[in-house]
C-alpha positions in Angstrom: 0.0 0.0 0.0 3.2 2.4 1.1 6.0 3.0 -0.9 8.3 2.0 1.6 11.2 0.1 0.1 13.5 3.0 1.2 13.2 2.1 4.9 14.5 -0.3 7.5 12.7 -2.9 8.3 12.6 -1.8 11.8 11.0 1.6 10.4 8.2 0.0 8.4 7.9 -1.1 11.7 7.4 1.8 13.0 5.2 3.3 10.3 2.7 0.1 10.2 2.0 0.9 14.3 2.2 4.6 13.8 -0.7 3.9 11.0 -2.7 1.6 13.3 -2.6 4.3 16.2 -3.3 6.8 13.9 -6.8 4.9 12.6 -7.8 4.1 16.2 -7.9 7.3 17.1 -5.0 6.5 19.9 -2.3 9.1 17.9 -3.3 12.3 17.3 0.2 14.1 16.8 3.9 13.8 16.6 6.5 16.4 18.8 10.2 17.2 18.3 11.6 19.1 20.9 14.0 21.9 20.7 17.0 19.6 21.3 16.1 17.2 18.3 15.3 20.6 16.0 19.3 22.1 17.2 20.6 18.6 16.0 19.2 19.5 12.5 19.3 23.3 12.7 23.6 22.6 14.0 24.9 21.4 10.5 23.9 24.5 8.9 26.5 27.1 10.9 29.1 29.0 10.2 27.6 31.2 7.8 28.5 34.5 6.7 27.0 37.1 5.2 28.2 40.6 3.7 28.0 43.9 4.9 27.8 46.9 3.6 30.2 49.9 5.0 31.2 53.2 4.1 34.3 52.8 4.8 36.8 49.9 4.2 35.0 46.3 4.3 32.4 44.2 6.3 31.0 41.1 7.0 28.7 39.4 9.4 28.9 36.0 11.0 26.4 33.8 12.2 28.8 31.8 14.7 26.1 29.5 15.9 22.6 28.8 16.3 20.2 27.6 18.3 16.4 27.1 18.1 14.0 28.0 21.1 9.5 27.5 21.5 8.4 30.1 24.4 5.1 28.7 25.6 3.1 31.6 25.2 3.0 32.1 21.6 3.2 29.8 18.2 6.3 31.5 16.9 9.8 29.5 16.7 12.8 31.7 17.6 16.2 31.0 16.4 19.4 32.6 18.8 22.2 33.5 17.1 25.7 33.9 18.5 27.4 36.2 15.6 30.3 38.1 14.9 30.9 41.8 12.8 34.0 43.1 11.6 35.1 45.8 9.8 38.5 46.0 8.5 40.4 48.7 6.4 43.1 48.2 4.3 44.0 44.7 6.2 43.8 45.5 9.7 39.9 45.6 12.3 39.1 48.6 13.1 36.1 47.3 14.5 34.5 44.3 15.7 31.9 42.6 18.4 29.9 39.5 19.5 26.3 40.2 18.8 23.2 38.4 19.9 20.5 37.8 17.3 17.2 36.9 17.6 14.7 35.8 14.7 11.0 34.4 15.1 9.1 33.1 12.4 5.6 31.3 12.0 5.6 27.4 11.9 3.0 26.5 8.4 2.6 23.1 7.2 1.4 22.6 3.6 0.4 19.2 3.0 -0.3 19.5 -0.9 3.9 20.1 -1.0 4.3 18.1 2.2 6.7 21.1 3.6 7.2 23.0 6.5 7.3 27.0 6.3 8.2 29.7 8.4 6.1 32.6 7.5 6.2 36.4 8.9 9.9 36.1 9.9 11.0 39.1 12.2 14.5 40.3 13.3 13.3 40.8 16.9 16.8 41.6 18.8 20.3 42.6 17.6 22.0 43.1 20.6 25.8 44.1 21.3 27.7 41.9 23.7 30.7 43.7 26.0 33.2 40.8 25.8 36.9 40.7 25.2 36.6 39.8 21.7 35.1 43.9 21.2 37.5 46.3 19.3 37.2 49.8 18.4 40.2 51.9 17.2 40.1 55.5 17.1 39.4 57.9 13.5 43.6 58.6 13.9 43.8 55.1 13.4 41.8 54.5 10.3 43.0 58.0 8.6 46.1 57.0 8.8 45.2 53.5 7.4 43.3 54.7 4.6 45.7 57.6 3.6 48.8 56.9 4.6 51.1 60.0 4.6 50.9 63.9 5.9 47.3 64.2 4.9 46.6 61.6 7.7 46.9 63.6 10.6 43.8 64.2 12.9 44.2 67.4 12.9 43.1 68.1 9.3 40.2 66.2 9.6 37.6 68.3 8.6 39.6 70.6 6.0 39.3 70.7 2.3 42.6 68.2 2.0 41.1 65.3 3.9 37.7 65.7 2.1 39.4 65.4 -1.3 41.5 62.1 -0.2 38.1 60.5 1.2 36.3 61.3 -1.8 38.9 58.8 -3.4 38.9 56.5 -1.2 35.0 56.3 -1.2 34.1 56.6 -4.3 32.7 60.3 -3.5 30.5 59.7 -0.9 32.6 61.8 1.2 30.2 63.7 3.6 28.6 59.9 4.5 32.1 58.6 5.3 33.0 61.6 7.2 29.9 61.3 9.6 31.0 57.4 9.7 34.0 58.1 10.9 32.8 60.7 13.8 31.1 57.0 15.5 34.9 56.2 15.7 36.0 59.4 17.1 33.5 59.2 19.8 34.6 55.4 20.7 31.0 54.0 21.4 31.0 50.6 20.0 27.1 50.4 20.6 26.5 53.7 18.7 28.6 51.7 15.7 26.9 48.7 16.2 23.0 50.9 16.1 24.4 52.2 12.7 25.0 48.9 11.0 21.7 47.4 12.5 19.1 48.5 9.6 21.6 46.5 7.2 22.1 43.6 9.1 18.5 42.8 9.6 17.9 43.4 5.8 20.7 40.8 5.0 19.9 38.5 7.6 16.1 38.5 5.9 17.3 38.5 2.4 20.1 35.0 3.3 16.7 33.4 4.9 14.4 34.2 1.9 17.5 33.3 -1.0 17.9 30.2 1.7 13.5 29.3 1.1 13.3 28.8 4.4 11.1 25.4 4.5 12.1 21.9 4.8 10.3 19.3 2.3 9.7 16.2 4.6 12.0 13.2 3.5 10.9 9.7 2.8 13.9 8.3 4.4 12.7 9.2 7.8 9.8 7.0 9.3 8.6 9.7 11.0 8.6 12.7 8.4 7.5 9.7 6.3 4.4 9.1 8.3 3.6 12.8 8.6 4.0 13.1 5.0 1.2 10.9 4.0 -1.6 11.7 7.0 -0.3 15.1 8.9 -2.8 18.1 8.9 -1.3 21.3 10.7 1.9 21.9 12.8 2.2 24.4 15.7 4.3 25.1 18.8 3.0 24.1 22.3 4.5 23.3 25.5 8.2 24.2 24.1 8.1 21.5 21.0 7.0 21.9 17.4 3.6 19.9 17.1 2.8 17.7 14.0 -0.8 17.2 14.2 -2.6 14.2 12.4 -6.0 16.4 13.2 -7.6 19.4 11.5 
């Protein structure tokens, strides 16, 4: 009746009692917990994404991940550990841990037996104070990015220093200039608040070039079973819910 030369024997098993509970009314839905979704969610980090700067060069790291169901709502959240750095000319002149947050919608289509997350939202971007935090000062990267007598701090602001930054940035010269006051004042959170609106539009874009679903496999008795008779999937009591009920 089931297609189900690809299995074990011990997971036809499986799928024959599963299909007996399922008619008797005595299984009404399937759970995976948050530590069985973080052993398939773990394979997929590092992964790095870019970053635009004014100045120099960027990227942003998603270090690791990790997959959480608060009880009180039917959203999955994924925590990321990640890393930004900016470097110019070869050396940081700025980097920091960051804490991510991201929540989607769990939806189950059976027609295309997948699993989508819907209404994803960059809830939290927060800046970590740890040892692995650099700033260096606007000296620093003036004399980086024009290496010479026009470098000193001092001539910051004059007609000299605007001309070599309007080289060096392809004329957006007033933007970088403003970019480089965040240096001068040393707040690595007030650096960090700047890059925010372009992280959160990359991290989006990497999950919607990424089609963030997952087509259930045949090779897994479970997925298998769910494939052929599941309705709906939803998040209660801290697992995702695969419901053989409407």
């Amino acid at each position: 009746m089931l297609a189900l030369s690809q299995l074990s024997w011990q997971d036809k098993l499986h799928v024959l009692v599963g299909y007996c509970l399922l008619k008797t009314g005595r299984l009404t839905f399937d759970a995976f917990s948050e530590a069985e979704l973080n052993d398939i969610v773990r394979p997929y980090f590092p992964v790095k994404i870019p970053l635009e700067v004014p100045i120099g060069e960027g990227s942003f790291e998603c270090l690791e991940g990790q997959l959480t169901m608060p009880v009180s709502t039917n959203r999955l959240t994924l925590q990321l550990f990640c890393a930004v750095e900016i470097r110019a000319l070869g050396s940081a002149i700025y980097r920091a841990h960051v804490a991510v947050s991201i929540s989607a919608l769990p939806n189950y289509y059976p027609a295309s037996r997948t699993l989508r997350f819907t209404d994803v939202k960059v809830d939290v971007v927060h800046l970590l104070n740890d040892r692995y935090s650099l700033i260096k000062d606007t000296q620093f990267i003036i004399d980086k990015l024009i290496p010479g007598p026009l470098s000193g701090l001092s001539s910051l602001l004059g007609q000299p220093i605007r001309s070599a930054l309007s080289i060096v940035t392809a004329g957006s010269t007033e933007h970088a200039l403003a970019y480089l006051q965040l240096y001068l004042q040393g707040n690595t959170q007030r650096i960090l608040d700047f890059h925010k609106p372009k992280i959160e539009q990359q991290l989006l874009r990497e999950l919607e070039t990424r089609a963030v679903g997952y087509t259930l496999s045949d090779n897994v008795w479970r997925e298998f079973l769910f494939a052929r008779w599941g309705k709906r999937v939803v998040v209660e009591e801290k697992s995702l819910r695969f419901y053989f009920t409407e």
